[in-house]
VOGU-3710 file (C-alpha; in Angstrom, 3 decimals, decimal comma):
1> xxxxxxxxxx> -22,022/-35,538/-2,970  -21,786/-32,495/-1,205  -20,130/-29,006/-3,179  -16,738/-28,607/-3,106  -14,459/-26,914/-0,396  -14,421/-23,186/-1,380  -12,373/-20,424/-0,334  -13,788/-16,344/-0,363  -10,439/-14,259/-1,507  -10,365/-10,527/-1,899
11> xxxxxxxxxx> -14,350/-10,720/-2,857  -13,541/-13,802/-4,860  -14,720/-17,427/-4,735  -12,047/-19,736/-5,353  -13,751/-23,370/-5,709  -11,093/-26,431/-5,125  -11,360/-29,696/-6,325  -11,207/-32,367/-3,416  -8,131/-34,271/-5,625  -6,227/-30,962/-6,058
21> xxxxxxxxxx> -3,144/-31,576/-3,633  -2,946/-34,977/-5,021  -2,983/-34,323/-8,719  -0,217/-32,485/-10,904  -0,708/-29,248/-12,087  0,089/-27,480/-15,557  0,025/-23,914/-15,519  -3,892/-24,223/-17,194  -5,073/-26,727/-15,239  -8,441/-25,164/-13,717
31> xxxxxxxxxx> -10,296/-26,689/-10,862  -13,980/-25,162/-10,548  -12,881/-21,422/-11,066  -9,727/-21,400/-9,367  -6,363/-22,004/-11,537  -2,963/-23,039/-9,284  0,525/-21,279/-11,451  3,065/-23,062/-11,748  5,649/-23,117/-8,638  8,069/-20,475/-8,100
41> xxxxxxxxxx> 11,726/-21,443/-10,019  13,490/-23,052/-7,679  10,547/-25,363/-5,992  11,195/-28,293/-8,452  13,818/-30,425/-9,828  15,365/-29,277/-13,146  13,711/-31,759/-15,024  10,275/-32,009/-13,616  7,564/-29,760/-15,323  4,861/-30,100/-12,996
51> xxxxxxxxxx> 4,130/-30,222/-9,113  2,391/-31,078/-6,395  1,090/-28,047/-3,942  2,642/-29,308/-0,782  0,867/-28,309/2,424  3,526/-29,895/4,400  5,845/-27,848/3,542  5,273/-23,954/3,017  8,526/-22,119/1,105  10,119/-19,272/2,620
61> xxxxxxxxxx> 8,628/-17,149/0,001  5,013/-17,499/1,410  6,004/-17,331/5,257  5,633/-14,187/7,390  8,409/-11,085/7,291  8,234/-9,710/10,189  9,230/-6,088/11,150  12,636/-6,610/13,272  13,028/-3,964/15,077  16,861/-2,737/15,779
71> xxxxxxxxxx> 16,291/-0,664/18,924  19,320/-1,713/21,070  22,783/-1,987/20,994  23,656/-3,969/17,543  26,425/-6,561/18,007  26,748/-9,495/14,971  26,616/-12,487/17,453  23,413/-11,374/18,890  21,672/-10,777/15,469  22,723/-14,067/13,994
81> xxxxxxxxxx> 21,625/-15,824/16,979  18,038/-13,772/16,316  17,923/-14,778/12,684  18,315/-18,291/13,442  15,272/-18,250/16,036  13,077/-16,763/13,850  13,942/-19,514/10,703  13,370/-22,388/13,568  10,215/-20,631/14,182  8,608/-21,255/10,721
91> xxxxxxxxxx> 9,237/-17,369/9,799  10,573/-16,965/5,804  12,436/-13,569/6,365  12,678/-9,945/8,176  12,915/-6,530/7,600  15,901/-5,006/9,028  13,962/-2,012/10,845  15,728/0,885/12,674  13,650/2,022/15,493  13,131/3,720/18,977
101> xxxxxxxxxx> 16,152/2,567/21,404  18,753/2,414/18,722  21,919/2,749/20,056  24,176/1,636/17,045  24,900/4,988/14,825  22,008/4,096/11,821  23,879/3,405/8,551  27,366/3,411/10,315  29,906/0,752/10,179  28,490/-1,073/12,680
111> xxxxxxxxxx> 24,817/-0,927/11,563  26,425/-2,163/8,111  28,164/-4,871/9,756  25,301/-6,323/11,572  22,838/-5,684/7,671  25,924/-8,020/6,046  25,898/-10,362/8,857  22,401/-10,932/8,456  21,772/-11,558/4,969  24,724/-13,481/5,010
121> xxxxxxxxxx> 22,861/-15,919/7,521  19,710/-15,523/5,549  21,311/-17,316/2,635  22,597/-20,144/5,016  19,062/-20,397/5,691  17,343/-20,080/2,445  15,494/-16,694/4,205  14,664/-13,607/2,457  16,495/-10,744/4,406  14,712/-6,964/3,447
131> xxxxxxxxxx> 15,967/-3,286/4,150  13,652/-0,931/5,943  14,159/2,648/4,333  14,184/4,483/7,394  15,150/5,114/10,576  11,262/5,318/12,021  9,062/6,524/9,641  7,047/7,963/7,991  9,911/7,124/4,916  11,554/9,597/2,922
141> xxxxxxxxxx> 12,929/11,783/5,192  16,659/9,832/4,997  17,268/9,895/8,679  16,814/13,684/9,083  19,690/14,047/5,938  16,851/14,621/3,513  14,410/17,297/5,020  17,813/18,685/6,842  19,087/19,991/3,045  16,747/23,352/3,265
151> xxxxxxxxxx> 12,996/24,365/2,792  13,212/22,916/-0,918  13,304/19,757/0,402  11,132/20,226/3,455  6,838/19,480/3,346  4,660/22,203/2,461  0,975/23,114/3,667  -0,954/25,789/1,172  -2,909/27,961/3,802  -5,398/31,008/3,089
161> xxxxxxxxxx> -6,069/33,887/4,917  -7,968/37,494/4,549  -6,560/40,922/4,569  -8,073/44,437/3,770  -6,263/45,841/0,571  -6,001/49,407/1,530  -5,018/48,927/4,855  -2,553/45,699/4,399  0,599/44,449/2,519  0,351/40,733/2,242
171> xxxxxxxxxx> 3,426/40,009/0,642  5,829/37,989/2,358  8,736/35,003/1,889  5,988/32,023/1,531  3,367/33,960/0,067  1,913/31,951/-3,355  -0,380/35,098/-4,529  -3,271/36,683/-3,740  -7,063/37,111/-5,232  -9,241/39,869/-3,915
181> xxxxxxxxxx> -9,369/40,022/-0,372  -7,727/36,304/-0,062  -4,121/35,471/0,319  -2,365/32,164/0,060  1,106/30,654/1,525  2,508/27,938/2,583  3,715/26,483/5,737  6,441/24,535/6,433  7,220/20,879/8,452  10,404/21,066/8,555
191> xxxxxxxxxx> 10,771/17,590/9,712  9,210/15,575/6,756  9,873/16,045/2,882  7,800/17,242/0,091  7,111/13,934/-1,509  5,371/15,710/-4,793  9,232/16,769/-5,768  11,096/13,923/-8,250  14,301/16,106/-7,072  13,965/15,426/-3,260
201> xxxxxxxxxx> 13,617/11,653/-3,715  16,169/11,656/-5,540  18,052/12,987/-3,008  16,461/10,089/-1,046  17,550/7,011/-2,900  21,003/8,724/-3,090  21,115/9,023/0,422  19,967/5,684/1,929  19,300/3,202/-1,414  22,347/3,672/-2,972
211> xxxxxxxxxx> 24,643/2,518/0,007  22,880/-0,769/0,409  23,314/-1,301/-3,271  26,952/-0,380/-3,286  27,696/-2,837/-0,265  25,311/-5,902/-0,873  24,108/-5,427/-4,574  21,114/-8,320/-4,928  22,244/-10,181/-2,030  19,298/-9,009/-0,477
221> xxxxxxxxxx> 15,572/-8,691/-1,596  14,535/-5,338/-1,304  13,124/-2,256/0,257  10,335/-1,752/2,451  8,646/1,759/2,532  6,184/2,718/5,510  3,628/5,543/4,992  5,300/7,714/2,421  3,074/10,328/2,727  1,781/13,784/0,865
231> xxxxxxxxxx> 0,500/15,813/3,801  -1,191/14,956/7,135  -1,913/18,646/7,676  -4,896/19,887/5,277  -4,271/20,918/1,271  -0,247/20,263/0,159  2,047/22,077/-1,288  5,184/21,991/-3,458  7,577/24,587/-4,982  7,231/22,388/-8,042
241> xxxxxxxxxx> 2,946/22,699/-8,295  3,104/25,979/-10,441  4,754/24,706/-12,962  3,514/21,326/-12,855  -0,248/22,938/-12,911  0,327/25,356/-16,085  2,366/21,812/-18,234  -1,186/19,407/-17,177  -3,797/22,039/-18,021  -2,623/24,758/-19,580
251> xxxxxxxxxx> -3,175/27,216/-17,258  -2,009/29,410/-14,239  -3,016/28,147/-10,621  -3,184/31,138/-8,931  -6,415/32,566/-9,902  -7,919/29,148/-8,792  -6,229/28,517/-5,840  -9,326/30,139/-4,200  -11,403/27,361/-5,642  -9,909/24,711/-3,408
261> xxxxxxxxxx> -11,321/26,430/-0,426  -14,683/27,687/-1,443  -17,091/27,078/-3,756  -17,042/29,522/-5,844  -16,562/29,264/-9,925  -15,783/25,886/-11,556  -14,800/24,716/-8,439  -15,367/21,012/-9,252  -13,246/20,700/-12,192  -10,784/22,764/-10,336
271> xxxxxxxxxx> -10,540/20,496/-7,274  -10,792/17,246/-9,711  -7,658/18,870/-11,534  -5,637/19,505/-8,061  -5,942/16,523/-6,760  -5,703/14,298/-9,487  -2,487/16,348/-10,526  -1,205/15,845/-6,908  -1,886/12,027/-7,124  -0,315/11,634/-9,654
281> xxxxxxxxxx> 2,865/13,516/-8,845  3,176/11,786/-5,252  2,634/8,302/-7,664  5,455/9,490/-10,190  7,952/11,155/-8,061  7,643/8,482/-4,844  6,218/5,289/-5,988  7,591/5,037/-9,823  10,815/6,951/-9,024  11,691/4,288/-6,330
291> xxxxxxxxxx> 10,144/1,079/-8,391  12,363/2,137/-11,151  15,447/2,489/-9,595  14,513/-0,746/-7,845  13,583/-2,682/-10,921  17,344/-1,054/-12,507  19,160/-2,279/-9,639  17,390/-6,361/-9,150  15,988/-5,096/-5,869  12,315/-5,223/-4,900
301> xxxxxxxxxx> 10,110/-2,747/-3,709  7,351/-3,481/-0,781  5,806/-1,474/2,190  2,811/0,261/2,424  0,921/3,717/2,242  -0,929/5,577/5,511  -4,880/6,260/6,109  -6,070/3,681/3,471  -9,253/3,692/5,248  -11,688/6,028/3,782
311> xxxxxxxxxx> -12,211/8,807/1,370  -11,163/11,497/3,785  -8,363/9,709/5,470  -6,320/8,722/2,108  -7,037/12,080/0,385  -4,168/14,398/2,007  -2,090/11,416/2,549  -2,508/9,750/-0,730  -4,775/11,508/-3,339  -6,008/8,085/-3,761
321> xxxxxxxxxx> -4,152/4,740/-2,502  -4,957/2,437/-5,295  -3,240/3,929/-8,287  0,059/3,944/-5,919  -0,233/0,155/-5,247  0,776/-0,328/-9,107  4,591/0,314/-8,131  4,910/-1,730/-5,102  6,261/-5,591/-6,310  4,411/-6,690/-3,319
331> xxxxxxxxxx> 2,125/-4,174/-2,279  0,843/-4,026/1,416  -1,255/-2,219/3,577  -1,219/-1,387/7,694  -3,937/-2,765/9,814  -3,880/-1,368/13,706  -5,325/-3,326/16,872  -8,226/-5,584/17,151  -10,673/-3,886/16,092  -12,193/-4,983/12,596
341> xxxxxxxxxx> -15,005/-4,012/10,319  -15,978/-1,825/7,661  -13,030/-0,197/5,774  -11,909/0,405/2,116  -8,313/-0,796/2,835  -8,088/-4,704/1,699  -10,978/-4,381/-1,071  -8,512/-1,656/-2,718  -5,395/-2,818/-2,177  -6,680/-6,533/-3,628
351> xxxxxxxxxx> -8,606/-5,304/-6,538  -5,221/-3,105/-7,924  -2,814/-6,268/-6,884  -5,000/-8,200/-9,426  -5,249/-5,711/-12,071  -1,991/-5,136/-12,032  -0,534/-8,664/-11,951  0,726/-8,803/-8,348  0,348/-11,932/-6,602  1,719/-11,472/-2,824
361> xxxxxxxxxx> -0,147/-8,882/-1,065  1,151/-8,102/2,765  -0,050/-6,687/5,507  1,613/-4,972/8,194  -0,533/-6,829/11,022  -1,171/-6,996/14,874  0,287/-3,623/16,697  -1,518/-2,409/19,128  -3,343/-5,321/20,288  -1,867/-5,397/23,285
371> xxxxxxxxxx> 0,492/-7,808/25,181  -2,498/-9,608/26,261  -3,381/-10,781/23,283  -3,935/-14,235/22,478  -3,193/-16,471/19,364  -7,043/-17,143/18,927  -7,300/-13,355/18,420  -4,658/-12,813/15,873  -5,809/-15,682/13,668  -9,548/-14,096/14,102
381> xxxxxxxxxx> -7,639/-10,688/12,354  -5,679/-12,284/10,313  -8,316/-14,644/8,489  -10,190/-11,777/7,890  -7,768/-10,110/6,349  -7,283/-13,575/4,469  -10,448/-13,689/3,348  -10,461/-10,224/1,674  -7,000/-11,062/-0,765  -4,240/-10,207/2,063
391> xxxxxxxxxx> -2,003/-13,426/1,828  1,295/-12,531/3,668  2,148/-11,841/6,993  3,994/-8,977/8,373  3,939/-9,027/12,184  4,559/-6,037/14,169  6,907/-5,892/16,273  10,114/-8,375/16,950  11,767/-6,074/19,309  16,155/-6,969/19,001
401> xxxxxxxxxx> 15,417/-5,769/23,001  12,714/-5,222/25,107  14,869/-3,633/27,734  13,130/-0,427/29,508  10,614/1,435/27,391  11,394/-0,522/24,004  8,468/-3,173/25,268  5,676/-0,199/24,888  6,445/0,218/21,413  3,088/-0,325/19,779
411> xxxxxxxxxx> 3,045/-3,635/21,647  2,801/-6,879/21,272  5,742/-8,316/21,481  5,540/-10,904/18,488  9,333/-12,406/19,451  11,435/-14,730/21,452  10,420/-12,723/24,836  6,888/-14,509/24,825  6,780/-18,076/26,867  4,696/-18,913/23,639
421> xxxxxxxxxx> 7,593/-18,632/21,238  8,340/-22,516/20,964  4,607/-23,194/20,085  4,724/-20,222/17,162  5,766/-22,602/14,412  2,218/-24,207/14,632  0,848/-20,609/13,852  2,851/-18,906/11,465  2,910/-22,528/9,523  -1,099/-22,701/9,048
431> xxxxxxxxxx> -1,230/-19,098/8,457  1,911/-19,459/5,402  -0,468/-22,433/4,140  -3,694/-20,126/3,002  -0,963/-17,509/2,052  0,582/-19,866/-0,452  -2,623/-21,053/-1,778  -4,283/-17,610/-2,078  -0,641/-16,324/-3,811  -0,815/-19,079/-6,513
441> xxxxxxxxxx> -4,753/-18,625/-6,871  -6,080/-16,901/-10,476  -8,821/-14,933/-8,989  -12,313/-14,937/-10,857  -14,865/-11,759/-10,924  -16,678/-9,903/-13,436  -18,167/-7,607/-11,428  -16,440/-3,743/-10,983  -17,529/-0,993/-8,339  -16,288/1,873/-9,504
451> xxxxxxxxxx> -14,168/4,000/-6,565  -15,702/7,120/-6,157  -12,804/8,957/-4,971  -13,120/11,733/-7,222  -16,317/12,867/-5,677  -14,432/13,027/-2,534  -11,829/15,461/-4,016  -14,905/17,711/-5,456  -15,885/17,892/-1,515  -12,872/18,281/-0,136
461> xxxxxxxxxx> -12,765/22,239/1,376  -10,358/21,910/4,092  -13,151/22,548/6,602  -16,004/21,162/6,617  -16,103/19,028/3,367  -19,621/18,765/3,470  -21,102/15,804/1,345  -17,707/13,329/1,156  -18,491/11,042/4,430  -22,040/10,356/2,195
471> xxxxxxxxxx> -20,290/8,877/-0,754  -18,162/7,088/1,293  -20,969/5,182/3,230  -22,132/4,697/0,340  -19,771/2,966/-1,455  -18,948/0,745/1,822  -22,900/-0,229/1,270  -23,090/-1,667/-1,996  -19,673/-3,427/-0,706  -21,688/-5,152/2,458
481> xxxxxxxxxx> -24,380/-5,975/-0,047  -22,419/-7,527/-2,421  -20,325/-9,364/0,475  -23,625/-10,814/1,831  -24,657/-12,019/-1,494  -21,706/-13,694/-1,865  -20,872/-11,209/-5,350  -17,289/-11,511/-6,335  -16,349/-7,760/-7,187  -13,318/-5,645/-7,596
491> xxxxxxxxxx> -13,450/-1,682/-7,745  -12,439/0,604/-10,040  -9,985/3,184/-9,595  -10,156/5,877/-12,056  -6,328/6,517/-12,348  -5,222/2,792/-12,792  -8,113/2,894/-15,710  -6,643/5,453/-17,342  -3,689/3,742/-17,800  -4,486/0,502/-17,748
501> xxxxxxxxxx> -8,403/0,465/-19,324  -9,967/-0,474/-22,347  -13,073/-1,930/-23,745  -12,951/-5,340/-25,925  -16,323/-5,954/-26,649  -18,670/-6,154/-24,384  -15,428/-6,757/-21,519  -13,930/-3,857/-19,601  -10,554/-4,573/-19,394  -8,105/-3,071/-16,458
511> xxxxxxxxxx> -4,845/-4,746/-16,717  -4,832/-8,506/-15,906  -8,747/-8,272/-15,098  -12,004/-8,494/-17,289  -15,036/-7,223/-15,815  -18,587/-8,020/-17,454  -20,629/-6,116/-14,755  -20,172/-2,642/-13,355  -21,947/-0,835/-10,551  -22,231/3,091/-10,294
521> xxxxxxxxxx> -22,358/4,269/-6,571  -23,899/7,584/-5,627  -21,216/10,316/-7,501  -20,765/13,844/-8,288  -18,402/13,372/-11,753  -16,395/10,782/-13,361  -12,917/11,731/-15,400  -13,236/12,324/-18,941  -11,609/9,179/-19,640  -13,590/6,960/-17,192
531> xxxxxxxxxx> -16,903/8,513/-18,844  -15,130/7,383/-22,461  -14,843/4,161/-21,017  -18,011/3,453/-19,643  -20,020/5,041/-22,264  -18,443/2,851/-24,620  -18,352/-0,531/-22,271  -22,350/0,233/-22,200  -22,699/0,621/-26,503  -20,866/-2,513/-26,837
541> xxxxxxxxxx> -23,714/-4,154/-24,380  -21,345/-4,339/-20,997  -23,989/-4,267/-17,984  -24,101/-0,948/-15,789  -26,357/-0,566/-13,304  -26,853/2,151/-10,560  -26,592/1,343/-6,882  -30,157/1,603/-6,723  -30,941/-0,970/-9,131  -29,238/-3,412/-7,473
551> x> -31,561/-6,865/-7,327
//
C-alpha cells in the first residue's frame, strides 16, 4: 500500500493515518508523528469525551479575521448588515480597524456605538469580534493622544557628529555627551512614541485599552497590534537607556556610545549589550506590558511586528522578532503582494509559536496584490504560507466603503464589492480546513538552527554594516538545504533560550520543544548563556554540527 497522506508544517512533517477523520480521538492518540488535541470547549456535548475532526464543518475559531476597515461614515444598520455578510461568507470574525476615509470621530460615541453593535451581532452569530489598537498604524501612538503628551513620550534617534574642541561648544538641549572629537544626540519623530519606555505605554493602554474594557469587558476577544515598532530611522533612543544601561551591566553608556558607530575598543560586546538591552526593553515595555494587562483583564492579545524579513530589516524595528512573538496569544506576521520566496519571517514566527505553546499563528495576508488578482493566486500565497506553520487567515482589506480613493488602499478589495463575493465561501472554507488541522497538529522536529541574530547586531554600524547581509544568506542556506531534504527544523533564538532553555540529557529543551540535533551557521559570538547551553547539550552527547558539515 502506498505511504500515508502527509502534510509539511512550519518545517515539520505531519504523517496522517488514512482512518483519522473516521476514528475518535483522545488527547494521546498519535497517528504516524502527528497527535490531534482534543477539541476546543465548546465543540462537543457535555458528556462526550472524545471527537471526530469534522471537515464539514470548520468552527469560527479556525476561519479567517479579516481586517475591516472603518473608513466611511459609521452608521449601526450598515455595520450589522456587513457583519452578517461576512458570517454567510464562511468568515469566523473581524477586526474592527480604523483607517483612511474615516469620517466617524475615532473612539467617539458613535464609533462606540457601531464597536457595541457589532460584537453584539457577533454573539448572535457565534463570531469572534476583535479591536484594532489604532487609528492606522504603526500602534502605540493612541490616535496622536500618546506622542501629542511632549518629547518624553515622542521616538528618539541617537545621532553622532564631529566638532573641533577648541573652536566649538557642542552642548545643546538633546545632546547625550561627548567623547573626543565625537558628539552624540538625539533626534526626535514627533509623530510616533518611544516604545523602549514602560511609562509611555502605559499611557497607551490608558488611553485606548482601558475604554474598550470599561464599555464591553470580555464581550469581545481582544486586541490586535500592527507593527509596534522601535525605530525605522537608524540606532534608537530613549530618555530611559542611561539608566537602564548602568542597572544591566554595571556601567555608564556614554563612553561607549562611540562603539556603536565604529569599531573601535570592545566594540562587539558593546553592540551585543545595546541591542540585546534594547530588545529586551521594546519586549518588556510593549509586548509583556500589553500581554499582561491583557491576560488581567480576559482579553487576548494578537497582531504582528514590522520588517520580519531579514537580519537588517528586523534589527531597528525589532532587535530581534522572535523573542517578541512569546507575548502575542496568537502571534502573526505581515506578508505584502505576490511575490514569494526566501525570507526568515514564517520559519521564526513558527519555531517561537511552538516553543512557546501557541497553537494559532496568523498572518496578515494578500495587500498589495492588486485588484486583478485572482483566487488561484491567493491560494498559491497562502499554501505557502500554510506549508511553513501559518494556519489562520487575516485578509487585507474589507473596505466598510470603497467610495473615492478608499479603493487604492493597499488594494485588493477582499469584500462584498467583488462580483466573486457569493463564490468566497468555497475559499475561505478549504483554506479554514488546513488551518484547523495544522492548529490541532503536535508538531515533531529535533533538529535546531540556531538564529544568528546576534552577529547581525555585532555588524550593525549605522552605515555600512559591512559583514551582516553574509550571515544572513547564510542562514537562509542551510534553511533551503534542509527544506530540500525534507529536514524538519526549528531555529533558535538566543533570547527565548535564555528564558526558556535547558539541557535534560542529551535533549535541548526550549519551552514546549526538544531538539536532539543542532546546526551552527557561519557566526561572530554566541551569548554567554547560549554558549552554557550548547557546551553543555554537546558533554551530555546532543549532536552539533557546523554548517559545513552538513551531509
Amino acid at each position: 500500500n502506498p505511504a500515508p497522506p502527509c502534510l509539511w508544517h512550519g518545517g515539520a512533517f505531519y504523517r496522517i493515518s488514512r482512518e483519522y477523520a473516521r476514528r475518535p480521538l483522545t488527547n494521546t492518540h498519535t497517528h504516524g508523528i502527528m497527535k490531534l488535541r482534543n477539541a476546543p470547549r465548546g465543540t462537543v456535548t457535555k458528556n462526550e469525551r472524545r471527537y471526530r475532526m469534522d471537515f464539514k464543518t470548520v468552527g469560527n475559531e479556525y476561519r479567517p479575521v479579516p481586517f475591516w476597515s472603518w473608513n466611511e461614515k459609521l452608521s449601526v444598520p450598515e455595520s450589522i448588515r456587513q457583519v452578517d455578510l461576512m458570517a454567510d461568507a464562511g468568515i469566523g470574525g473581524f477586526f474592527m480597524h480604523a483607517r483612511g476615509g474615516l469620517q466617524t470621530e475615532y473612539m467617539g460615541n458613535e464609533w462606540f456605538e457601531n464597536v457595541g453593535a457589532c460584537i453584539d451581532e457577533a454573539k448572535k452569530k457565534g463570531m469572534h469580534a476583535w479591536a484594532y489598537d489604532e487609528n492606522g498604524w504603526p500602534s502605540g501612538f493612541g490616535g496622536g493622544k500618546v506622542n501629542g503628551k511632549g518629547e518624553k513620550f515622542q521616538q528618539k534617534y541617537l545621532r553622532i557628529k564631529t566638532f573641533t574642541p577648541d573652536l566649538e561648544d557642542p552642548r545643546g538641549p538633546r545632546v547625550i555627551s561627548c567623547f573626543e572629537n565625537y558628539c552624540f544626540y538625539y533626534d526626535v519623530n514627533p509623530f510616533y512614541v518611544d516604545t523602549l519606555d514602560g511609562e509611555v505605554i502605559a499611557d497607551f493602554l490608558h488611553e485606548i485599552y482601558e475604554p474598550y474594557y470599561e464599555k464591553y469587558g470580555t464581550d469581545f476577544d481582544g486586541f490586535f497590534t500592527d507593527e509596534p515598532q522601535i525605530s525605522r530611522n537608524g540606532i534608537p533612543w530613549s530618555l530611559t537607556l542611561p539608566a537602564e544601561y548602568e542597572k544591566a551591566y554595571g556601567e555608564p553608556i556614554y563612553d561607549r556610545l562611540i562603539e556603536l558607530f565604529l569599531p573601535q575598543g570592545d566594540y562587539k560586546t558593546t553592540r551585543m549589550r545595546f541591542w540585546k538591552l534594547i530588545t529586551e526593553l521594546f519586549s518588556r515595555n510593549f509586548m509583556k506590558q500589553i500581554h499582561d494587562w491583557c491576560a488581567a483583564h480576559g482579553l487576548k492579545f494578537t497582531g504582528h511586528l514590522v520588517l520580519e524579513e531579514s537580519f537588517e530589516s528586523q534589527l531597528v524595528s525589532n532587535g530581534a522578532c522572535m523573542p517578541h512573538y512569546e507575548y502575542f496569544d496568537i502571534p502573526g506576521m505581515d506578508w505584502l503582494g505576490r511575490d514569494i520566496g526566501r525570507c526568515l519571517t514564517q520559519a521564526q514566527l513558527a519555531s517561537a509559536a511552538a516553543q512557546t505553546g501557541k497553537r494559532q499563528i496568523l498572518s496578515e495576508t494578500f495587500a498589495l496584490c492588486g485588484h486583478n488578482v485572482g483566487h488561484d493566486e491567493l491560494k498559491r500565497n497562502y499554501e505557502w504560507m500554510m506549508v511553513r506553520g501559518i494556519n489562520l487567515m487575516c485578509q487585507h482589506l474589507e473596505g466598510y466603503s470603497l467610495r473615492g480613493i478608499r479603493k487604492r488602499d493597499y488594494p485588493p478589495a477582499m469584500y462584498c464589492q467583488q462580483p466573486w463575493w457569493a463564490d468566497y465561501k468555497v475559499f475561505n472554507d478549504a483554506m479554514s480546513r488546513v488551518g484547523m488541522l495544522l492548529a490541532r497538529g503536535e508538531v515533531a522536529v529535533d533538529t535546531l538552527v540556531m538564529h544568528t541574530q546576534t552577529s547581525a547586531w555585532i555588524c550593525y554600524d549605522n552605515a555600512k554594516n559591512e559583514g551582516l547581509g553574509g550571515y544572513n544568506l547564510a542562514l537562509l542556506s542551510i534553511m533551503d538545504e534542509l527544506d530540500c531534504k525534507h529536514i524538519p527544523f526549528h531555529l533558535g533564538d538566543e533570547l527565548l533560550m535564555e528564558r526558556h532553555g535547558r539541557v535534560e540529557g542529551d535533549t535541548l529543551v526550549i519551552g514546549e520543544m526538544r531538539y536532539r540535533k543542532v546546526i551552527l551557521p557561519p557566526h561572530i559570538a554566541f551569548l554567554e548563556n547560549t554558549e552554557r547551553l550548547l557546551r553543555e547539550f554537546r558533554e551530555n552527547g546532543g549532536q552539533v554540527v557546523t554548517a559545513d558539515a552538513l551531509p
